[in-house]
matplotlib code that plots the C-alpha trace (Angstrom):
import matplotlib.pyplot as plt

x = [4.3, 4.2, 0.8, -0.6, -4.1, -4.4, -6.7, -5.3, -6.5, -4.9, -4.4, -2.1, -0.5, -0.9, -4.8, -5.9, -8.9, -6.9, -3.9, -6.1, -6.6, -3.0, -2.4, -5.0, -2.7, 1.0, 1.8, 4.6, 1.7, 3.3, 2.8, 2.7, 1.1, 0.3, -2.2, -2.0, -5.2, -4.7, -4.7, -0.6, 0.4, 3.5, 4.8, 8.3, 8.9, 11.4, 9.7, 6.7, 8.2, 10.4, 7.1, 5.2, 8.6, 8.5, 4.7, 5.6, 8.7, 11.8, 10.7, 8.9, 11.0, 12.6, 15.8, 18.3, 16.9, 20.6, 24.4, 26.4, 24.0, 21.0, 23.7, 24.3, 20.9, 20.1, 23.5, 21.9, 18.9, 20.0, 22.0, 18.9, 16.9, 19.4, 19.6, 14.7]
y = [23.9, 23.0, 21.4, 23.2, 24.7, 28.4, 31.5, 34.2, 37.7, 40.2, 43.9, 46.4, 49.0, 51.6, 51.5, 53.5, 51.3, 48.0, 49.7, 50.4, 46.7, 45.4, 48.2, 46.6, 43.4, 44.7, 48.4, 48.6, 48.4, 45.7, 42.4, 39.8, 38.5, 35.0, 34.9, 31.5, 29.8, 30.5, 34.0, 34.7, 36.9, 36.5, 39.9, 38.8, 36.7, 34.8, 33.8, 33.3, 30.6, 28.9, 28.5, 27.2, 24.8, 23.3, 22.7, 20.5, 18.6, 18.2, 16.6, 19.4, 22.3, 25.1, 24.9, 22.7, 22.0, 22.4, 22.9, 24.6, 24.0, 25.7, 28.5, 29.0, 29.4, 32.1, 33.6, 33.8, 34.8, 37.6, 39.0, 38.5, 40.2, 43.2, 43.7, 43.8]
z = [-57.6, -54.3, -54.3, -51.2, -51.5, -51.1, -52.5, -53.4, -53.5, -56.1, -54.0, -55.5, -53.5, -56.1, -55.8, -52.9, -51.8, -52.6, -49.9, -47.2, -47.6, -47.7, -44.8, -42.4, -42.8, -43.0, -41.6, -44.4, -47.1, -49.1, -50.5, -50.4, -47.0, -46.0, -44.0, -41.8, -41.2, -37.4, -38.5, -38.3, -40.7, -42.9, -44.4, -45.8, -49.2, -47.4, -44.8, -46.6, -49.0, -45.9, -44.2, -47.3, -48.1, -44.5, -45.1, -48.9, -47.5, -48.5, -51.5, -52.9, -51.3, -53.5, -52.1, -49.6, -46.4, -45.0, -45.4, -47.9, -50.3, -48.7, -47.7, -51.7, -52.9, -50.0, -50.9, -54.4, -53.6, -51.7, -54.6, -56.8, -54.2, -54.1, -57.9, -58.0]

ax = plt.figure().add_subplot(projection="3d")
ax.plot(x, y, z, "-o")
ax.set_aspect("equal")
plt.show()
């Protein structure tokens, strides 16, 4: 959507071997991780899609980059976040 190039490696949690593997990148033992190419590690949804947003522009970012309007969508978000 964005048009930024990425791989992506499918791990599930629920696999044992696959865990070990998402645990050697994030403690918690969830995804998904970003993995920067400077080797930063980015363990959170949000802040995995703020960073990749900030990396496409404003013309290509998901949601507002400021005022009320950004502060809606992250309102809704939230609640959407909440109800998973």
């Amino acid at each position: 959507i964005m048009g930024i190039p990425h791989e992506r490696d499918r791990l599930t949690p629920w696999n044992a071997e696959e865990a070990a593997k998402i645990r050697a990148q994030n403690p918690l033992t969830r995804v998904p991780i970003l993995v920067l190419d400077d080797g930063e590690r980015l363990i959170e949804s949000g802040a995995i899609l703020d960073h990749l947003m900030e990396m496409a522009g404003p013309e290509r970012a998901l949601i507002p980059p400021a005022g009320k309007a950004r502060r809606d969508c992250l309102r809704i978000s939230a609640f959407a976040t909440g109800v998973m």
